[in-house]
SEPATOR-917165 format. One record per residue (C-alpha): residue in one letter; x, y, z. Coordinates in steps of 0.001 Angstrom, whole numbers, plus 500000, padded with zeros to 6 digits. Example, Ala and Ser with C-alpha at 12.3 -4.5 7.8 and 13.67 -1.06 7.14 Angstrom:
residues 2
R   residu       xx       yy       zz
R        a   512300   495500   507800
R        s   513670   498940   507140
END
This chain:
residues 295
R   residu       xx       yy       zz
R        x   685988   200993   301983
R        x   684716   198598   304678
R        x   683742   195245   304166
R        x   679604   194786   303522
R        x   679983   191301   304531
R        x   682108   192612   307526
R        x   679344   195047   308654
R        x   676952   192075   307907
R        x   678558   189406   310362
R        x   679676   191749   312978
R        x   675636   192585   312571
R        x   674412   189118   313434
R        x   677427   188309   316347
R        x   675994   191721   317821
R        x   671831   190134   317631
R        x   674091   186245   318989
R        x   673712   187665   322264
R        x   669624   187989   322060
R        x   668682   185414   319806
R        x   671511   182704   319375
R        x   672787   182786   315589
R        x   672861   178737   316282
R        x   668566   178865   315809
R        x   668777   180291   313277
R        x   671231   178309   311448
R        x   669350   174859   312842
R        x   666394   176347   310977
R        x   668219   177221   308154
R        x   669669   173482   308395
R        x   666489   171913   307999
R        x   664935   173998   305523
R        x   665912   171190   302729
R        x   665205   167587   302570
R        x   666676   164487   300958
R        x   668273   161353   301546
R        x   670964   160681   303610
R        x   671774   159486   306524
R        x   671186   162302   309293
R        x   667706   161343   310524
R        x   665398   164419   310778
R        x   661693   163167   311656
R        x   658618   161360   310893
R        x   655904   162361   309006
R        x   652526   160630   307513
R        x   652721   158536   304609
R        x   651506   160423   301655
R        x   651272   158048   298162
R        x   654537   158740   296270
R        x   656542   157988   299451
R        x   659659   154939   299163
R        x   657728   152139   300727
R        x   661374   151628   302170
R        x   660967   155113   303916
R        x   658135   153497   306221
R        x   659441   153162   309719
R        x   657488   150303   310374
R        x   657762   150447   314756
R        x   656577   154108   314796
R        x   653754   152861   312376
R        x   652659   149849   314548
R        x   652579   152658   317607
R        x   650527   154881   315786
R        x   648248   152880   313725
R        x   649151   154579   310585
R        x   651863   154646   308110
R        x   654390   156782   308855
R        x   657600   157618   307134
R        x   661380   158941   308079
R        x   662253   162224   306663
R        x   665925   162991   306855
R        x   668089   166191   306437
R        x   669673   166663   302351
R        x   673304   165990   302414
R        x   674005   167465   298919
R        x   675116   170664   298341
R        x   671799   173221   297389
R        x   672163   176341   295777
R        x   670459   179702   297457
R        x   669672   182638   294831
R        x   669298   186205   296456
R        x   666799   187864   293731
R        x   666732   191376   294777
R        x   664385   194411   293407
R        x   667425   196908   293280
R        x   665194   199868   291609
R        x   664316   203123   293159
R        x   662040   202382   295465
R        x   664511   200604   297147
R        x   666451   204017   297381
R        x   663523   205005   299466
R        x   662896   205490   303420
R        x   662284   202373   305405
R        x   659217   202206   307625
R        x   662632   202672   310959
R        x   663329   205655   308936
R        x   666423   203626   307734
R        x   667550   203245   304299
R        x   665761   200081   302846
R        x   668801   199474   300688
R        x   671090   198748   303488
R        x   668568   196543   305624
R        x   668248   194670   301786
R        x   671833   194258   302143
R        x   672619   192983   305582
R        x   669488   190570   304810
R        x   670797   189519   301595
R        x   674411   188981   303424
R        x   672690   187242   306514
R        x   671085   184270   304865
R        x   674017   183936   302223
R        x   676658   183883   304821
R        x   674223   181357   306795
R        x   674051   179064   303721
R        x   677611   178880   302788
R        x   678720   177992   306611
R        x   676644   175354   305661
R        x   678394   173981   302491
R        x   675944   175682   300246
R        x   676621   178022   296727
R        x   674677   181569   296547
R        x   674166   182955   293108
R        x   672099   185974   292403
R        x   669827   188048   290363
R        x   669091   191694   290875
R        x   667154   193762   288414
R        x   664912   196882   287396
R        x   662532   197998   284670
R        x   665742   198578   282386
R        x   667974   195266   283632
R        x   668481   192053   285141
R        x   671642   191300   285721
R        x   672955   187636   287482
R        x   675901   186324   289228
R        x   676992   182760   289597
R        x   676975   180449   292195
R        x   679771   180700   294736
R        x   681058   180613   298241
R        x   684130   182535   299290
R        x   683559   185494   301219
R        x   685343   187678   298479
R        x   681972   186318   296236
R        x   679456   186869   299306
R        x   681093   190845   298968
R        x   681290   191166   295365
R        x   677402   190626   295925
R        x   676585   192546   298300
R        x   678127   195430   296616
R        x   676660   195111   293411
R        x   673233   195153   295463
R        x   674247   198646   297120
R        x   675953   200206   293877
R        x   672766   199343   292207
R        x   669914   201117   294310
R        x   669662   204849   294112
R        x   667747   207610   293627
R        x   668889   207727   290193
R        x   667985   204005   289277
R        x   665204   203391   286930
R        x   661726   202167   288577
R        x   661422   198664   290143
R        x   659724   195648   288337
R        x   659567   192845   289987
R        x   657449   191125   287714
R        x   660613   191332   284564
R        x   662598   190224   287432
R        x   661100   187124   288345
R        x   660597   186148   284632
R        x   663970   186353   283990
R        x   664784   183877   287323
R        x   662271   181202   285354
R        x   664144   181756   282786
R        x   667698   181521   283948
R        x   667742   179566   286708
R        x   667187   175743   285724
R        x   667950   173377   288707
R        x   665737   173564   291543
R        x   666761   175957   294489
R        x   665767   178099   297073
R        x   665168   181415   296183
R        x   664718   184368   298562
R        x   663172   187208   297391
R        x   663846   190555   298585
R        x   661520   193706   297605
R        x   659709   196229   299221
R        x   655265   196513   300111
R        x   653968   195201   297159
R        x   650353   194282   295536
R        x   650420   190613   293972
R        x   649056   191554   290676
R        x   647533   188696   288102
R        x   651314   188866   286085
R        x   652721   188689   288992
R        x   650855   185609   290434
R        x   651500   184292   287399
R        x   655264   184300   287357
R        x   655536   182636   290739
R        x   653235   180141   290186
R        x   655300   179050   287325
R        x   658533   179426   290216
R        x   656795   177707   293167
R        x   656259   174296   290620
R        x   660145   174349   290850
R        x   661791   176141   293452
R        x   661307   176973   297144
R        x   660723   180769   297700
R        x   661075   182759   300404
R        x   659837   186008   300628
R        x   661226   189020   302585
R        x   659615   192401   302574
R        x   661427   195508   303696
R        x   658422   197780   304597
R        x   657290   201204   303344
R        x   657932   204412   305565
R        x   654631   205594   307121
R        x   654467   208842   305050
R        x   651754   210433   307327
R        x   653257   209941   310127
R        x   653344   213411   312302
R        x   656759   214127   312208
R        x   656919   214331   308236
R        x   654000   216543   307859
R        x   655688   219566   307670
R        x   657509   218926   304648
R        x   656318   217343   301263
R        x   657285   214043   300735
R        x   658239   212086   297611
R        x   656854   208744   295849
R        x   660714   207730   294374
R        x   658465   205051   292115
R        x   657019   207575   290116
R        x   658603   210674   291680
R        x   655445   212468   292531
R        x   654827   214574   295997
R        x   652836   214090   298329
R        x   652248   217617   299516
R        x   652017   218153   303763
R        x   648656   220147   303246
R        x   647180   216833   302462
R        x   648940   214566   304763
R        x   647635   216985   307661
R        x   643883   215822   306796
R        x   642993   213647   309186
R        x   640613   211735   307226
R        x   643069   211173   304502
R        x   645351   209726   307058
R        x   642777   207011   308064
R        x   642154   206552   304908
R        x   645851   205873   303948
R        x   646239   204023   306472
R        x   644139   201617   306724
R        x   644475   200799   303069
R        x   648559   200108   303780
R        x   647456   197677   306588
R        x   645128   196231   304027
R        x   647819   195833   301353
R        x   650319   194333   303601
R        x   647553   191678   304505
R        x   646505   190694   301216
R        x   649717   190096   300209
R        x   650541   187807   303026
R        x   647791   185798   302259
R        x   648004   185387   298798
R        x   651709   184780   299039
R        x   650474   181764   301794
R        x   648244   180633   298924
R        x   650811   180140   296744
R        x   652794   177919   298616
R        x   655508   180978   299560
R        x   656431   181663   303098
R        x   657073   185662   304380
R        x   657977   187685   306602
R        x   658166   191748   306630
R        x   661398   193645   308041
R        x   660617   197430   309393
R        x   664138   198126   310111
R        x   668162   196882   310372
R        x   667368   195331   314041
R        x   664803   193000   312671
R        x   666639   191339   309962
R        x   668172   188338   312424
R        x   665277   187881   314111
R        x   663418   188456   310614
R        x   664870   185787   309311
R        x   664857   183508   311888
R        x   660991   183769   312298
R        x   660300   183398   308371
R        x   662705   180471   308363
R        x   660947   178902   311504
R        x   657661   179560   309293
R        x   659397   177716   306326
R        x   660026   175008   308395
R        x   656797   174376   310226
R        x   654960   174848   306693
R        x   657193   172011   305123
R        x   656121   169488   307518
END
């Protein structure tokens, strides 16, 4: 069988030639912060700062107190938690297969992280499981990840819950990290909130959505479609009413916006992946956003 990870970094050397892996990596580079002695950038004093942080020249210049902020040194640990139930067995909003844009986004960021020095541990889950991984490096443990993901999703899975997922993470995962969520369109219900504000006191999060197929759009409507969540159709009869359309529409748009903001809100930056040829540059843009929002 071919190598996920393979398929994965063949996958970003293929997107090197339109947007240079090496952004993406300097993002990546200066997602986390802490003492040493690689000098990253100033920023205004806030109380809590070392008084020994102050760089007093810049501060003179400026007329206020500012302080260096330099690049972490230490080794950080990046946890892939990934919704593997059905609905990840579903259609993509490309018309690809969401579980294998979840996996070459899963396997992009940990490959980035461990060409940096960092460990990737993981936690995937469904309504019936959660089921974790340790930390590690090697490529053979970046696969044996990767493949769990993909053996994991399918038709036959039971339904997704992200909300048992993310308790389990609090519960499991002790030392602060960065955590990258990966999931499909979903509402931020009061549970829900609930978990990750108890995650955001701790960890960073990142959150990457792999978005819904358009189900009325005109070249399913001849066919029924299915909901794999609760494996319902959606018969054509009714996706050919225009009105219905609109309607479905614009309450998708709505969804997807809502759940942007509130994940802003929280303190969580995301980004939303239609299809395989946005994951590099998907990432790249929602670790830019980290970035900015950090400073």
């Amino acid at each position: 069988m071919t190598s996920l990870l393979l398929r994965v970094k063949t996958t970003m050397s293929i997107f090197a030639h339109r947007k240079t892996i090496d952004l993406l990596e300097g993002g990546y580079a200066s997602i986390h912060r802490g003492r040493s002695h690689d000098f990253d950038d100033l920023r205004a004093y806030v109380p809590g700062d070392e008084v020994k942080d102050i760089d007093w020249k810049a501060t003179a210049r400026h007329g206020e107190p500012l302080v260096k902020r330099y690049i972490a040194s230490r080794r950080h640990t990046l946890v892939l938690v990934v919704d593997v139930g059905r609905n990840m067995a579903a259609t993509a909003e490309s018309g690809e297969s969401k579980r294998d844009i979840a996996v070459l986004a899963s396997g992009a960021l940990a490959s980035i992280a461990t060409a940096h020095g960092d460990v990737v541990s993981m936690l995937i889950g469904d309504e019936h499981d959660v089921r974790s991984f340790p930390p590690g490096q090697k490529d053979e443990h970046l696969e044996r990840l990767l493949r769990a993901i993909d053996a994991r999703i399918s038709l036959e899975a039971p339904r997704s819950d992200l909300r048992a997922l993310l308790e389990n993470v609090a519960r499991r995962v002790t030392g602060r990290s960065m955590l990258l969520v990966v999931t499909d369109d979903v509402p931020l219900t009061p549970e829900l909130d609930h978990v990750l504000r108890r995650l955001r006191a701790k960890h960073e999060i990142l959150w990457l959505t792999i978005g819904d197929a358009d189900l009325m759009r005109a070249d399913e409507r001849g066919h029924d479609v299915y909901d794999v969540q609760e494996v319902a159709a959606l018969p054509a009869y009714v996706r050919n009413n225009s009105r219905l359309r609109g309607l479905f529409a614009e309450t998708a748009l709505q969804t997807v916006a809502t759940t942007e903001h509130e994940l802003r809100l929280l303190g969580i930056t995301s980004h939303r992946i239609p299809s395989r040829a946005e994951v590099v540059p998907g990432l790249f843009a929602l670790l830019e956003k980290h970035r900015r929002a950090e400073r």
